[in-house]
Wavefront OBJ file of the C-alpha trace (Angstrom):
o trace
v 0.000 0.000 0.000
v 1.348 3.584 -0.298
v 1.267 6.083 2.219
v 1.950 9.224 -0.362
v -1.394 10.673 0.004
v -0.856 13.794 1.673
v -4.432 15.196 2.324
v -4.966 11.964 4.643
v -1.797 12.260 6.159
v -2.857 16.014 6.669
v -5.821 14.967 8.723
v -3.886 12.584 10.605
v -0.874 14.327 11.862
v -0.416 17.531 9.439
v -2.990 19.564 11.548
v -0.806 19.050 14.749
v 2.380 20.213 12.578
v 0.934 23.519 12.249
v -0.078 24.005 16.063
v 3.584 23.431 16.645
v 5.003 24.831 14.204
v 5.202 28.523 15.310
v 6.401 27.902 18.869
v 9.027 25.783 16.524
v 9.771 29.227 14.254
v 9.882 31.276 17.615
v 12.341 28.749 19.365
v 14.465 28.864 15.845
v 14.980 32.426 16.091
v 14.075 33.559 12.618
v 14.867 37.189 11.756
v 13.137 39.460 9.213
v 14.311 39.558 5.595
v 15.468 35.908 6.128
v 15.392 33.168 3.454
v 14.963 29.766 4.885
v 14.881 26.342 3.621
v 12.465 24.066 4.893
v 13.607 20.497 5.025
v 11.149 17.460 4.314
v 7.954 19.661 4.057
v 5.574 17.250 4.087
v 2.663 19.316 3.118
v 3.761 22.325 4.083
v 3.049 23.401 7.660
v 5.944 24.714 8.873
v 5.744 26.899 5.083
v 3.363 28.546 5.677
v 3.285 29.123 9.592
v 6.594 31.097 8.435
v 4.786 33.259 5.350
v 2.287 33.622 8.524
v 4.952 35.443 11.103
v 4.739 38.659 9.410
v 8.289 38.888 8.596
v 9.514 39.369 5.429
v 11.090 35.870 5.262
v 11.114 33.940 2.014
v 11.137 29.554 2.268
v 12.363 26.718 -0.003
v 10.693 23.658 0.978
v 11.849 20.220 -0.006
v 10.343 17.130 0.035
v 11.300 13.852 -1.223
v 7.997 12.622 -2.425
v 6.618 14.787 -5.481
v 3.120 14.380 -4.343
v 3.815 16.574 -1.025
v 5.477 19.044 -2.738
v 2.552 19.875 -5.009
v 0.373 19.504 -2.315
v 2.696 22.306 -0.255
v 2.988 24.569 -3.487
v -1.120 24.085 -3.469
v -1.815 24.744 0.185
v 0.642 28.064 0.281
v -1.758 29.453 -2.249
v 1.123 29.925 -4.892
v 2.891 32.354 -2.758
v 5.597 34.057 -4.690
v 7.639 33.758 -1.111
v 7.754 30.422 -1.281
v 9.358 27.566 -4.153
v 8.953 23.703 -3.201
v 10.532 21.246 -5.393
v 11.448 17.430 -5.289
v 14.857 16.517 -2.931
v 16.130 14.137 0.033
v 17.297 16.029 2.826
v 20.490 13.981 2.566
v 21.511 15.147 -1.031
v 19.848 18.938 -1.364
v 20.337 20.721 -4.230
v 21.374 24.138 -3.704
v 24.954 26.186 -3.315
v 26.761 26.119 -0.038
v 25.605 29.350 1.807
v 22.548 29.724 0.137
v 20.192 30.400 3.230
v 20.309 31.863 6.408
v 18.718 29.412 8.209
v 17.748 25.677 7.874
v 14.698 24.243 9.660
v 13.111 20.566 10.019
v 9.730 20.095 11.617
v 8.829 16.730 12.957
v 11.118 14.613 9.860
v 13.898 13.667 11.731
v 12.880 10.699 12.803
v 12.131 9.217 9.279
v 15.495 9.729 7.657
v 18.144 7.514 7.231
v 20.758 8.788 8.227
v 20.134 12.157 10.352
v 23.442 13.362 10.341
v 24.382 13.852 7.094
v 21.453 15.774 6.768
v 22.147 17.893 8.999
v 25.900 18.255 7.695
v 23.644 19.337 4.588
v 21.446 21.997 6.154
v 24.173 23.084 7.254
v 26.437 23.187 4.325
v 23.702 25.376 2.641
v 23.418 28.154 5.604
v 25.575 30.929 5.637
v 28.002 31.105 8.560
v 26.501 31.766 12.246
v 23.255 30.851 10.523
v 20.192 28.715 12.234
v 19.598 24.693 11.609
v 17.016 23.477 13.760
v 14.624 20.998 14.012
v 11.783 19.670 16.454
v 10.499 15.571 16.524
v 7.514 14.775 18.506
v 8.499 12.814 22.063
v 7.282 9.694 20.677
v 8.619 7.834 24.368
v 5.853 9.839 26.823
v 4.454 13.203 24.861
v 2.528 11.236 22.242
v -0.872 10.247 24.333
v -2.520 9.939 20.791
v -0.665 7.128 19.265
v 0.399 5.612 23.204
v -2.976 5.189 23.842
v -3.880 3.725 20.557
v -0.836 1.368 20.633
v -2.042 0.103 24.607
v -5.715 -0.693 22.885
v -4.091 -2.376 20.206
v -1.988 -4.951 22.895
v -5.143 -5.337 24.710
v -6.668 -6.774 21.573
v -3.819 -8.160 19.479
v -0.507 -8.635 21.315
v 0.881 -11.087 19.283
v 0.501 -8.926 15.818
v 1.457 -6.069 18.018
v 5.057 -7.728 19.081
v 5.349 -8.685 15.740
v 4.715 -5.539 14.256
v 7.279 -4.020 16.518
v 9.839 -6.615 16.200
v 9.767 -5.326 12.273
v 9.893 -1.623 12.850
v 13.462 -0.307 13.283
v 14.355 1.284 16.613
v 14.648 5.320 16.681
v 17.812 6.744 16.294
v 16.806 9.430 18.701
v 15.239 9.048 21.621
v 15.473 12.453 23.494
v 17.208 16.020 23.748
v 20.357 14.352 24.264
v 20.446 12.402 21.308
v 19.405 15.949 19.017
v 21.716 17.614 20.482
v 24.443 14.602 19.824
v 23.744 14.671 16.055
v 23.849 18.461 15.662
v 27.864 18.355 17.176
v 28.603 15.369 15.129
v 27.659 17.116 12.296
v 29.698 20.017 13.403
v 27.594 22.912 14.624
v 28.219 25.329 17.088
v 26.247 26.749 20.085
v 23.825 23.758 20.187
v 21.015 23.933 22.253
v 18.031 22.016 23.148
v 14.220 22.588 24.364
v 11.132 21.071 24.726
v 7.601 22.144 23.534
v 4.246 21.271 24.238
v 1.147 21.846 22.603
v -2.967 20.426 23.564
v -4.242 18.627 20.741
v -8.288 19.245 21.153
v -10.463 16.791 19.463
v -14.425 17.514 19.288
v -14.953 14.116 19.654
v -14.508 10.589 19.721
v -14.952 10.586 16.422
v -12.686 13.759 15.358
v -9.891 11.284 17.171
v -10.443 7.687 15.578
v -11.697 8.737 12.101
v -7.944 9.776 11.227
v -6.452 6.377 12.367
v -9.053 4.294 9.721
v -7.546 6.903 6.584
v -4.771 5.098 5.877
v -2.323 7.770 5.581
v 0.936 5.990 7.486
v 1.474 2.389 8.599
v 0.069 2.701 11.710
v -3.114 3.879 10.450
v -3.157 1.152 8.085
v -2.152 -1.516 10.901
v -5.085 0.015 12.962
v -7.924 -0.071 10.527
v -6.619 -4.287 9.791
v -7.040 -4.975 13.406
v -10.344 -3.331 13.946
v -11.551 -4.763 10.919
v -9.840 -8.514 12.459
v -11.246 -7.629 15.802
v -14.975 -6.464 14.336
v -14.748 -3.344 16.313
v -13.273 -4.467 19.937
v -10.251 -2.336 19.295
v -12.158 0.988 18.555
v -14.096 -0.055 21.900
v -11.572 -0.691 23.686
v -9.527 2.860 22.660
v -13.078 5.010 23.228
v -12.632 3.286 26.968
v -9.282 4.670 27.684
v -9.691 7.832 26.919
v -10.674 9.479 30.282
v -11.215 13.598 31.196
v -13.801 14.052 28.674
v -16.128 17.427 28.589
v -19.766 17.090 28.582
v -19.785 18.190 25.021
v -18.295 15.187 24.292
v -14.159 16.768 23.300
v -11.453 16.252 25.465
v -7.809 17.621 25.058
v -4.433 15.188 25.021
v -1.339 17.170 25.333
v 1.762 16.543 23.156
v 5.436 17.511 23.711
v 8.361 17.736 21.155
v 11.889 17.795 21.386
v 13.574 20.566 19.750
v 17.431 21.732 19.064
v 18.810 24.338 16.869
v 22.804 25.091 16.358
v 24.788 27.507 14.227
v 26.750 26.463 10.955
v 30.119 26.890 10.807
v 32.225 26.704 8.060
v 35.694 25.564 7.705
v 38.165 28.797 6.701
v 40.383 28.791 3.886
v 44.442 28.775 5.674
v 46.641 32.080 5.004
v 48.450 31.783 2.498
l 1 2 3 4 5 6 7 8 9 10 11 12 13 14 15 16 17 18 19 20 21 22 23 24 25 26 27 28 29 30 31 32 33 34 35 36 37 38 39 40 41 42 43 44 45 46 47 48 49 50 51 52 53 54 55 56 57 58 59 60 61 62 63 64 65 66 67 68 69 70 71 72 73 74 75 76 77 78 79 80 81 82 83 84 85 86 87 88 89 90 91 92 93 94 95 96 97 98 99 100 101 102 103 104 105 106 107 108 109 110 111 112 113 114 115 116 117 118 119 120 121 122 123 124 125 126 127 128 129 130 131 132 133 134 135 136 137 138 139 140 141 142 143 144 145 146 147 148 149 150 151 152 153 154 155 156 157 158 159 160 161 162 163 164 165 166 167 168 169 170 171 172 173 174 175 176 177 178 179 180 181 182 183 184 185 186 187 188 189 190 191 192 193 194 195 196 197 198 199 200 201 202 203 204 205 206 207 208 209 210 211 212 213 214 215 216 217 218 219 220 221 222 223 224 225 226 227 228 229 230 231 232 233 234 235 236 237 238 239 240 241 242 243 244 245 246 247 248 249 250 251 252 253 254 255 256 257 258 259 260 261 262 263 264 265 266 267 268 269 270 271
């Protein structure tokens, strides 16, 4: 199955991207008249939360999967401040010292190999510029997908484990790990914070209905074992969730991991 539809993915996690995203831009330290590239996109949150600041910034967003990137260029209305176009984060195509700052929301996690990435960000900001980026704290800030993954071993631990024993350990697992991979990949003044937004859902409903979409594995892996489990797992989530208002909405609250550095770039000897 493929998980490049990004207005599913946009109702599953995308609408949290853009509550975090300007504590993420305030944290970052972006200055007026800046141009900043905006690495793995996605569909295009942290974009347009920076055409949003009321600074006269200008973004580059890239995105590895074509279908997010037209999906960003779509959703920032054709903004003449912003270009998206088609890249990896570990092989980006622009001139060393391009931009003044570098930022990644919430795509750490996914890529391969994190620091060269970052040795990339970093290789396009000018000197004493900004690379920063933010991942959700998947260990105990995530109450959405931690309580869906407790329903799920109350109904299917076995296909659980096994999922689990497929999926590939994170390669970082807290500040200390950011702030690790921004000084192996050679920045300067690295420091590291945490932020924490509510994610308010109306309703049951407003919650689950994301997690049957499809957009990600886990979506997928949650519709298969309510379908297996003819309903017992969406019971059993709709019991765990606790604190709800009369109205029926209730509000879990997230926390990410953030850490930003300067660039520094190595000076030519005297001669």
């Amino acid at each position: 199955m493929s998980f490049s539809d990004p207005a599913r993915y946009d109702r599953f996690m995308g609408r949290w991207s853009r509550c975090l995203a300007p504590q993420f831009i305030r944290f970052s330290g972006i200055g007026d008249g800046q141009r900043v590239l905006d690495v793995g996109c996605g569909t295009g949150s942290l974009a347009r939360a920076l055409l949003a600041t009321g600074k006269e910034v200008r973004v580059d967003g890239v995105d590895p999967v074509e279908a997010f990137v037209e999906y960003a260029r779509h959703a920032a209305s054709n903004d003449e401040r912003a270009v998206f176009r088609a890249s990896p984060a570990e092989t980006l195509p622009y001139d060393d010292k391009t931009f003044d700052a570098a930022l990644a929301l919430l795509v750490l996690q996914e890529l391969a190999d994190p620091v060269q990435a970052v040795r990339e960000m970093a290789r396009v900001t000018r000197e004493g510029g900004r690379i920063a980026a933010c991942q959700w704290d998947f260990v105990d800030g995530m109450p959405m997908l931690s309580l869906f993954w407790r329903a799920a071993e109350m109904v299917a631990p076995a296909k659980v484990a096994a999922r689990r024993a497929k999926t590939p350990s994170r390669r970082v697992n807290g500040p200390g790990d950011l702030a690790e991979v921004w000084r192996q990949a050679g920045l300067a003044d690295v420091a590291t914070t945490i932020l924490e937004i509510p994610m308010r859902f109306c309703s049951f409903e407003d919650y689950w209905r994301p997690f049957r979409a499809g957009a990600t594995p886990t979506t997928d892996f949650a519709e298969t074992i309510n379908s297996e489990t003819e309903g017992k797992l969406e019971r059993t989530l709709r019991g765990l969730i606790t604190d709800i208002e009369p109205d029926g909405s209730f509000v879990l609250r997230a926390q990410a991991w953030a850490v930003a550095g300067c660039a520094r770039h190595a000076r030519a000897s005297a001669a």
